[in-house]
N, C-alpha and C positions, 0 to 999 in steps of 0.2 A: 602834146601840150607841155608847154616848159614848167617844173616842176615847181620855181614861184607864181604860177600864175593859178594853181592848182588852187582849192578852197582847204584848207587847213581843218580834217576832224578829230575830235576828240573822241574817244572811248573814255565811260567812265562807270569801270565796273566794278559788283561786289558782291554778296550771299545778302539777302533779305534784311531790313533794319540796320543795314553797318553804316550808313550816315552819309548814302550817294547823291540823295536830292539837297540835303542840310549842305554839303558841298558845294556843290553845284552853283547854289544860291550865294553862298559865299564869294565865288568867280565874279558872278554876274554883279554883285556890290562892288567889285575892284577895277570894271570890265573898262580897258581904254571907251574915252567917248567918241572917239571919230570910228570905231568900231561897230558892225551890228554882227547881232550874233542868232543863232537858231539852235533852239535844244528840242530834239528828239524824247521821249520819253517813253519807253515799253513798260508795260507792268505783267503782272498773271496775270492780277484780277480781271473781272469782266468790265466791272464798271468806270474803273479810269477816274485814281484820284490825285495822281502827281498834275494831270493841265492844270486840275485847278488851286492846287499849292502856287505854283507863282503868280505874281501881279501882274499885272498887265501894262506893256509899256511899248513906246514904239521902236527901242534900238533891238528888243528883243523878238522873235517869235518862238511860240514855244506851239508844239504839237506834241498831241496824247498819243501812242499806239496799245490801248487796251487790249486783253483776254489770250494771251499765250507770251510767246518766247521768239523775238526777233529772230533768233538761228533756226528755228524750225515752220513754227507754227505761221507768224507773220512775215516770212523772208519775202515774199512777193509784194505784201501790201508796207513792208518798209522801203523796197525799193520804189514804188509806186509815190511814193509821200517824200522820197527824198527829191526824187527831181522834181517833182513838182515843186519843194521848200525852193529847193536850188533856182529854177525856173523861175518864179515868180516873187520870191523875196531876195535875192543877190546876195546872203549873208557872205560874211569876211570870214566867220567859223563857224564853225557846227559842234554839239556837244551832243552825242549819243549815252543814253542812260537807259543798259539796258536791265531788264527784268533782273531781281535778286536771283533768279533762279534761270537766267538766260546763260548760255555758254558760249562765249566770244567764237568759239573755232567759224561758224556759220556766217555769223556778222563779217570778219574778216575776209573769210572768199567771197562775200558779195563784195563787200567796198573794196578789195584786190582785185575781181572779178572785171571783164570787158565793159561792165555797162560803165564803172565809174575811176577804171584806172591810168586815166586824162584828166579826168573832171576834181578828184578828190585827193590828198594828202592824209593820211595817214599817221595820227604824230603819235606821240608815246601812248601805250595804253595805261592808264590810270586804277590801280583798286584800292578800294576801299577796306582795310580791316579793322573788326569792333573786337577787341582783342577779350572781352567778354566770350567772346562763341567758343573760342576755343576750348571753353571749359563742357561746351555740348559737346558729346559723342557721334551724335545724330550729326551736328553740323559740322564738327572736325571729318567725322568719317566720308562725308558726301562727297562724290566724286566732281560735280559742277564747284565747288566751292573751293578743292585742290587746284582746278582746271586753271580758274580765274585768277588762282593767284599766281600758278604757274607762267601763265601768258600774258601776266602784267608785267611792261616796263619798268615799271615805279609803285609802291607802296605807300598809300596815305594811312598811317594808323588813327583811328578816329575812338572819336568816345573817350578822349584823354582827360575830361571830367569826370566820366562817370567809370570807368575802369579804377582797379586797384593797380596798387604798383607791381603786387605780384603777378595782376596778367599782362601788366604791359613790360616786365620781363620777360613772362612766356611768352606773346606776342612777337618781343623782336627776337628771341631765340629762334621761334619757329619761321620767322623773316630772315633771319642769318643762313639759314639751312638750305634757302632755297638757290637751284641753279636753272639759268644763270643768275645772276648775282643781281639785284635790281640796279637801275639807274641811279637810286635817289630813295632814299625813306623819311617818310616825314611824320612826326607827332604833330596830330592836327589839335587845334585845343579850342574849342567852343564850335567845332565846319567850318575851320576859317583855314584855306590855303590859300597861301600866299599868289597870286595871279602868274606872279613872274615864273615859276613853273609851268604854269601850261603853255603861256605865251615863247615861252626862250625852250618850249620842250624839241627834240626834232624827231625825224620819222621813226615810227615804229620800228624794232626788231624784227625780221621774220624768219625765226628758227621754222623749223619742224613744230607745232603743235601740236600740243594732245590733240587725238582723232577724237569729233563729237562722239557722247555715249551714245549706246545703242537705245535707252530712253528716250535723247532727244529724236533721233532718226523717227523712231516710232510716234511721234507728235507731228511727223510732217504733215502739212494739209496740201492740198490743191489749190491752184492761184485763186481768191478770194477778196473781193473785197469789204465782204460783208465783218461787223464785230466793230462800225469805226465808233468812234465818240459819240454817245447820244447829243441829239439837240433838242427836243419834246422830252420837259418833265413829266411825270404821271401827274394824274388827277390829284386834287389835294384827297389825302383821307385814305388811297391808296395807296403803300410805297410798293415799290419796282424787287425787286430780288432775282439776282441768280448766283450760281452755284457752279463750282467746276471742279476738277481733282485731274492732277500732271504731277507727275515728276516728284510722291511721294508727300504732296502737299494741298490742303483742300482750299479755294477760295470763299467765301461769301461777299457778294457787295447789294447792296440796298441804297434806294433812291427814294426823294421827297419832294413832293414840291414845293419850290420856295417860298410859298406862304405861310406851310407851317414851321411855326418859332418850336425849340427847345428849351428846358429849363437847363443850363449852364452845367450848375452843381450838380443837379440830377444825372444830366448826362454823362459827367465825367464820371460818377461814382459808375456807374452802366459801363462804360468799357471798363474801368480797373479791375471790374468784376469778372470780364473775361478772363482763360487761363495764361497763366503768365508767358508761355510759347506762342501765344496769339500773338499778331505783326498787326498793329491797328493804325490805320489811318483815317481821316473823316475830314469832311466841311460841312457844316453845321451853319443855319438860321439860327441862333439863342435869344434867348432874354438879354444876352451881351452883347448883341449885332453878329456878326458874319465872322465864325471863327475857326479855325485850322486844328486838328488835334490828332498827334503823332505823338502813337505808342510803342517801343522798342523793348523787349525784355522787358516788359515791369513799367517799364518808367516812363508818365507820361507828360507830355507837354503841349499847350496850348497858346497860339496868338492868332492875331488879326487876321484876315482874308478879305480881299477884295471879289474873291467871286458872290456870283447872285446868281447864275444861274440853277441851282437846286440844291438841295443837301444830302451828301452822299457818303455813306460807310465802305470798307472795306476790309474784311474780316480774313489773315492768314493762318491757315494751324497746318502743321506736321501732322500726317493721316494718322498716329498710331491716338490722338486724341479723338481723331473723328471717322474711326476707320468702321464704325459702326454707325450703318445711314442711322438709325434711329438715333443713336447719340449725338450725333449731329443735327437732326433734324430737332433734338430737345433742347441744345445751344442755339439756334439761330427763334428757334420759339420764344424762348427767356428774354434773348436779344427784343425781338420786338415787342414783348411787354414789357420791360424795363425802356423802353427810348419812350410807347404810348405813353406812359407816366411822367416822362418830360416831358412832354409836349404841353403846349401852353395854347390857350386861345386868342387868334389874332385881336390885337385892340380896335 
């Protein structure tokens, strides 16, 4: 197949909280309108909170792949959802976003790989860095978080509000360093890249990549389709919980059903309270309507959502906070009696 006729994908990768989805979203506000587009979205967690971070619209579709890592865990069940995307929506592009803790090398032999290297294009690989981390040891030292930015085409630095100057000098020092050399580096400033990037990007480099770690190797599963997007909220009065631990990091996510409301303030206080290495995400029923709440390093922020179909948590920490089940099991405890206390009774 002739290589303009190919669908045009995107990678758009980064280490956990560096501002892939806030991105994303950014695109999709700038996105030509004779264009439709399709974004892919992997998480750890189990329970799958990026689907319901975006709106819902018809140039767009957006698909969840919860509960591992596209390069290992879910490689079967993303090939399985991409042709189907491909099949039955005709997108013009695709945007793959994968897990903070997913490792491109896997992703890239599947979409180089026979099934789709006709079908698909390959354009620049995109990361994300929150020049914040760098100041973590844990997360400078990780080997998936070198990986990603090694095999990224281009550099979006993010978090240019909320970084200081001296890390976003460390930041582009430690981006000058790297070989080969990126494409393009950008200081992103509120998730806002510029469109003409992705659109004017062309194909991927394909050096030699870093070999996946032996971590991921060992996450592989058996072709599966089981883990996709729930569609049945629980009961009201009982929320849903599960729990998982990969790659040096524990998940939590919990479910509600959408009839029980939250109190707002209450709730916010309730995540701030978690520890400041938590990666919090949520959509929430409040006393406010239908609301989004994404926590990064410390800092959190809230807006609108158009989802209704439930309300859902999604709690990350680095195992050395939770590498004791009991300690963990007294965080996800607190957790649910501080959110019962927000909770409000339906009018």
């Amino acid at each position: 197949m002739a290589a303009a006729s190919r669908v045009p994908v995107h990678i758009v990768t980064g280490f956990l909280g560096s501002g892939k989805t806030t991105l994303i979203h950014s695109l999709i506000e700038q996105k030509p309108v004779d264009e439709k587009w399709a974004i892919l979205v992997n998480e750890f967690g189990q329970i799958g909170i990026d689907q319901a971070m975006f709106d819902s619209r018809d140039d767009v579709v957006v698909k969840g792949l919860p509960g591992g890592c596209l390069c290992c865990q879910l490689a079967f069940v993303l090939q399985a959802a991409l042709v189907n995307l491909l099949a039955r929506s005709k997108p013009d592009r695709v945007i793959i976003e994968p897990s903070g803790l997913g490792h491109p090398a896997g992703l890239l032999d599947l979409l180089r790989g026979e099934a789709f290297q006709d079908v698909v294009a390959v354009q620049d690989i995109i990361a994300t860095l929150d020049p914040r981390r760098l100041d973590d040891p844990r997360v400078r030292e990780h080997e998936t978080f070198q990986d990603q930015l090694q095999m990224a085409d281009a550099i979006a630095i993010t978090m240019g509000d909320q970084a200081r100057e001296a890390q976003h000098r460390q930041a582009q020092q430690f981006v000058g360093a790297l070989w080969p050399t990126p494409k393009w580096v950008h200081i992103v400033d509120h998730g806002k890249l510029p469109v003409a990037l992705l659109l004017e990007s062309g194909q991927a480099s394909q050096p030699a990549h870093p070999a996946m770690p032996d971590a991921h190797h060992a996450l592989a599963a058996a072709p599966s389709l089981d883990g996709a997007f729930f569609d049945f909220p629980p009961p009201p009065g009982t929320p849903q919980q599960q729990t998982a631990n990969a790659l040096g990091y524990t998940s939590t996510g919990l479910r509600w059903h959408p009839t029980e409301r939250f109190d707002l303030d209450l709730l916010a206080h309730c995540v701030g309270e978690l520890p400041t290495s938590a990666r919090v995400k949520g959509v929430f029923h409040t006393t406010d309507g239908w609301k989004r709440l994404n926590r990064a390093d410390g800092a959190l922020s809230v807006a609108s959502s158009a989802w209704r179909q439930d309300s859902r948590l999604e709690v990350i920490t680095p195992d050395p906070i939770t590498s004791d089940a009991l300690e963990h099991a007294a965080l996800i405890a607190t957790l649910h009696a501080q959110l019962a206390r927000s909770r409000v009774e339906a009018p």
